[in-house]
C-alpha positions in Angstrom: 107.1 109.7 94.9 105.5 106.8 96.5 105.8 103.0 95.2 102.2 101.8 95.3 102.6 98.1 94.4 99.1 97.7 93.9 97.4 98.9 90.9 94.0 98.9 92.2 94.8 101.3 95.5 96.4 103.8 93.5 93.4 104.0 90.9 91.0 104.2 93.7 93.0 107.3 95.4 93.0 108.6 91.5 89.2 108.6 92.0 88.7 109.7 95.0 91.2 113.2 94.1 88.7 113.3 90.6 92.7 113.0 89.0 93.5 116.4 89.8 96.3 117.2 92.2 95.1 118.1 96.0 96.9 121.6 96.6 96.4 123.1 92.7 94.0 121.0 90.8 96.4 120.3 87.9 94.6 117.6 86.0 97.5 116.7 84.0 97.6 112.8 84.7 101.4 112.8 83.1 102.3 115.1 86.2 100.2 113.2 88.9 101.6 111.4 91.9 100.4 109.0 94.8 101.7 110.9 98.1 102.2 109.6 101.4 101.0 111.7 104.3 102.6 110.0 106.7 105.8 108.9 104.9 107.0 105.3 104.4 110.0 105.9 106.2 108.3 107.1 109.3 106.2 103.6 109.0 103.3 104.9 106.6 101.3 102.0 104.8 100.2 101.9 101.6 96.3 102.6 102.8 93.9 104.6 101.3 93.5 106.8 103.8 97.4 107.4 104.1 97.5 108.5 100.4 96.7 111.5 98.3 97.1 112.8 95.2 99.8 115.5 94.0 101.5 116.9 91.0 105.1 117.1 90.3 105.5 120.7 91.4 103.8 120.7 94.7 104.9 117.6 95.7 108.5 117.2 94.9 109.5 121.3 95.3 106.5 122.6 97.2 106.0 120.0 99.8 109.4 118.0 100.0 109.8 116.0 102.4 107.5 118.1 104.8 104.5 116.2 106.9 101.2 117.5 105.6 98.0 116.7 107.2 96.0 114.6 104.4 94.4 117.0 102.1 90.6 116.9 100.8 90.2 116.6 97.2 89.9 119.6 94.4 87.8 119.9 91.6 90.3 119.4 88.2 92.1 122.9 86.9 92.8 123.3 83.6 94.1 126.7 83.7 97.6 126.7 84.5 97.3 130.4 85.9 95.3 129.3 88.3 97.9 126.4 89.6 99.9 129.0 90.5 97.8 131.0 92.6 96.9 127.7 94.6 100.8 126.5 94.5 101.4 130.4 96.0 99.4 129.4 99.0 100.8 125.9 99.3 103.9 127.3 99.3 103.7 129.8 102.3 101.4 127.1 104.3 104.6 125.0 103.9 106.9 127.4 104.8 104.9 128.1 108.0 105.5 124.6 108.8 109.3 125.0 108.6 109.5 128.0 110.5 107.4 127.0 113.3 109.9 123.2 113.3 112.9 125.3 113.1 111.1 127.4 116.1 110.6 123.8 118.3 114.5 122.5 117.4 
């Protein structure tokens, strides 16, 4: 989960992702986290544009510590069914992503 220092960066991302996670649309603001696409460990800033909005599942089991390209934002789900169908995808788009690093290695 990233450490966004400044209060008014992370409530502009919020905006911008209408507070509903990128990959399901979970509008559950208690499960919401600021992401990194390029992490901070592999010299990612704190920009807006380097930052997008996830929930607990699909960032911290889904996407791990997997590079994703940055992505566009959902309109807000409030049927939990239909999480899943979008976390389903997410999960074999990610999985694709190992295979094909493994592949490269």
């Amino acid at each position: 989960m990233a450490k966004i220092r400044n209060r008014a960066t992370r409530e502009i991302v919020l905006q911008e992702y209408n507070q509903a996670c990128a990959v399901c649309g979970c509008a559950d603001h208690r499960a919401l986290q600021i992401d990194h696409v390029v992490p901070q460990s592999k010299g990612g800033a704190d920009t807006v544009d380097n930052l997008q909005v996830l929930c607990y599942v699909c960032n911290t089991h889904i996407k791990q510590n997997i590079d994703t390209p940055r992505m566009k934002p959902r309109r807000k789900e409030f049927d939990c069914r239909k999480w899943e169908r979008a976390r389903r995808a997410f999960q074999a788009e990610i999985n694709g992503i190992r295979t094909r690093n493994r592949a490269v290695i």
